[in-house]
C-alpha positions as a printed Julia matrix, in Angstrom:
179×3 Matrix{Float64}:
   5.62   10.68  -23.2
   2.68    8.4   -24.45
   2.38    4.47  -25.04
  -0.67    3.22  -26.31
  -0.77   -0.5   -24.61
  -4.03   -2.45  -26.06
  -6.89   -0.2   -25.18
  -5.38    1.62  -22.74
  -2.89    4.45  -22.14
   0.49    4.64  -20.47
   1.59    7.99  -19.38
   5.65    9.46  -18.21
   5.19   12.74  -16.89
   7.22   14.8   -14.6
   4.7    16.66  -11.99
   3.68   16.98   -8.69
   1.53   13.65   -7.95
  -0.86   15.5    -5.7
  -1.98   17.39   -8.42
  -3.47   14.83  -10.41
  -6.54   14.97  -11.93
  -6.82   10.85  -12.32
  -9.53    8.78  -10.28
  -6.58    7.2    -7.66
  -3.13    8.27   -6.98
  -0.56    5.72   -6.09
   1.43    6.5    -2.84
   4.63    4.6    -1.58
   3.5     3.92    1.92
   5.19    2.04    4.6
   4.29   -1.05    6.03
   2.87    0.17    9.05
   1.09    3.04    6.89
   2.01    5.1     9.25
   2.43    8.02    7.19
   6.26    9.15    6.32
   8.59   12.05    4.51
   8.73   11.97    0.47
   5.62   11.16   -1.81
   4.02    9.66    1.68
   4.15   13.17    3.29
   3.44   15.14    0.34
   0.48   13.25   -0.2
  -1.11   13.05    3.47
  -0.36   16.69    3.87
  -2.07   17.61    0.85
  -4.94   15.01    1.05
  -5.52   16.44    5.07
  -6.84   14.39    7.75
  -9.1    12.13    6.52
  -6.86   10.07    4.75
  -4.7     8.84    7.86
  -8.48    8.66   10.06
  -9.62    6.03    7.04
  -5.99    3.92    7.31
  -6.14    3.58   11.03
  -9.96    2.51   11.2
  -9.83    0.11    8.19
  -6.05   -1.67    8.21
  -3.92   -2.54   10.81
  -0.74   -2.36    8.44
   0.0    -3.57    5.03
   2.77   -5.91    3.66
   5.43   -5.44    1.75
   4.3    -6.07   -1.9
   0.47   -5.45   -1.23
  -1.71   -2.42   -0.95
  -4.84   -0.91    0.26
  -7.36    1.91   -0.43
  -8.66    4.92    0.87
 -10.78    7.62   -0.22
  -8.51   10.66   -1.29
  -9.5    13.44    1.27
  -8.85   16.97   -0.45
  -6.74   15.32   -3.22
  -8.32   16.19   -7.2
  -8.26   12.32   -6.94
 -11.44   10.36   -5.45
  -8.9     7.6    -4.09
  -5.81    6.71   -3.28
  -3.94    3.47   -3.19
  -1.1     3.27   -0.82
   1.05    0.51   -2.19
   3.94   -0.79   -0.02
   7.51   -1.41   -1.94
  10.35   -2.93   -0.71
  13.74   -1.63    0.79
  15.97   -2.23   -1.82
  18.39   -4.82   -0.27
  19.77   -6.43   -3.43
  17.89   -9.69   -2.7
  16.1   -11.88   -5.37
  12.79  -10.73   -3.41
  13.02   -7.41   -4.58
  12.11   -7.19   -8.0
   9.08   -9.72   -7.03
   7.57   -7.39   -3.58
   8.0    -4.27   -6.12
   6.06   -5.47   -9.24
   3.44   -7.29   -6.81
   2.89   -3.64   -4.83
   2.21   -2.23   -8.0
   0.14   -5.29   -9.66
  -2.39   -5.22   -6.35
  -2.34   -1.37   -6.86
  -3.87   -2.5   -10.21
  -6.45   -5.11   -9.36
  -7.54   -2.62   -6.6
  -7.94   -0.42   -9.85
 -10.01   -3.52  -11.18
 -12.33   -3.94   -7.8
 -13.2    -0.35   -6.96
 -13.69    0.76  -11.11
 -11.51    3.11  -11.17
 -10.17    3.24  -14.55
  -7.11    5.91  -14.15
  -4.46    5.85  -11.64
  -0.99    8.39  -11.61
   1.97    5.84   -9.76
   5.22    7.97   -8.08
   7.86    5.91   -8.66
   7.49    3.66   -5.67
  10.69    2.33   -3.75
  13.2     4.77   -5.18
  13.33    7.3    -2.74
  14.4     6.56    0.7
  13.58    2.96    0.13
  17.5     3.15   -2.32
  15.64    1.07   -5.01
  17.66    1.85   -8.47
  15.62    4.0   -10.3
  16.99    2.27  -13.48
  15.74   -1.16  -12.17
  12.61    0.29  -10.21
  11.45    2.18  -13.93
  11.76   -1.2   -15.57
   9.51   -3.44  -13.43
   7.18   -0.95  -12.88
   6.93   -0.15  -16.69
   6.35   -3.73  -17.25
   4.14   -4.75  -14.8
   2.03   -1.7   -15.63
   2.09   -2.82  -19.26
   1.28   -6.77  -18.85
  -1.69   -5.89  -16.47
  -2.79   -3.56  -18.92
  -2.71   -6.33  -21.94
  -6.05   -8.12  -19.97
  -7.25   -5.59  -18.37
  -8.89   -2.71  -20.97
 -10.98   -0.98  -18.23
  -8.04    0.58  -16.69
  -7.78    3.65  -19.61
  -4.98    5.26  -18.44
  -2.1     4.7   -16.17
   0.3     7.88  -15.68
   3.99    8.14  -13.38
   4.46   10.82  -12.2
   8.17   12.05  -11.6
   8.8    14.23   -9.38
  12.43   15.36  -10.98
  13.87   15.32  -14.28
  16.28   12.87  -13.76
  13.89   10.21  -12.73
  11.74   11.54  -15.46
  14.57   10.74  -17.77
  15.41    7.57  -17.2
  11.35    6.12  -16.9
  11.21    7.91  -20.02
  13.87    5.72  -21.78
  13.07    2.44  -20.38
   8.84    3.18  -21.92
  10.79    4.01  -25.07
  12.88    0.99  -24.93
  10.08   -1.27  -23.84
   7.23   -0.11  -26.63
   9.78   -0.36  -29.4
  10.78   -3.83  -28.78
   9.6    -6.54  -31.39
């Protein structure tokens, strides 16, 4: 499914997000971006070596609601942007560390020019963030950074299963048909 949000397009897709063609890929790192199972794994095994060589000479770690960059190793993608999410715990925190993980994924967007970026859906694996929550703030976040800034053209999540496909899919609906 497709959103046209000023200038730019939003993109719900179900897929394998090392397999994207766009200029970054999103990854839901840990904290100590120490690599890790899920999307993490999937993404450093396909990407090879060189993208865990790049995190351990240029970061010692990254906070919860931040994220960093690295060049994307054997990925189709030139970069990729490990963005740290929170554990879902239920506190008021979490909604803020999530959309701020995927906001500086976004102005890193901004800083490096890289005007297309695929997101997993970051949080809702092992992390236990509701993916019915998790779709919403990233949807929106994704769609107010897009409102000022028109170089990003096109910003795509990638599901990995239909179910989470589903549901990101009826929150974008929800969300673009609002008045």
């Amino acid at each position: 499914m497709k959103a046209t949000i000023h200038q730019s397009t939003l993109e719900v897709i179900q897929g394998d997000i090392t397999q994207q063609d766009t200029e970054a890929i999103g990854n839901a790192a840990n904290s100590a971006l120490a690599g890790g199972g899920g999307v993490d794994g999937a993404i450093h095994g396909a990407g090879g070596h060189s993208i865990m060589s790049e995190l351990k000479a240029k970061y010692k770690g990254c906070p919860t609601g931040s994220a960093v960059i690295t060049g994307g190793g054997n990925l189709k993608a030139r970069y990729v942007i490990h963005a740290v999410g929170p554990r879902y715990s239920g506190s008021p925190k979490d909604p803020e560390l999530l959309s701020s993980a995927y906001r500086k994924s976004l102005e890193l967007c901004t800083q490096n020019k890289i005007s297309s970026i695929a997101f997993p859906s970051i949080s809702t694996g092992i992390y236990g963030y509701p993916v019915e929550e998790a779709s919403r703030i990233a949807l929106k976040t994704v769609m107010d950074y897009l409102k000022d800034h028109p170089e990003i053209k096109l910003v795509r999540f990638v599901l990995f299963d239909s179910k989470t496909y589903g549901v990101y899919e009826g929150v974008l609906k929800e969300l673009t048909t609002r008045k």
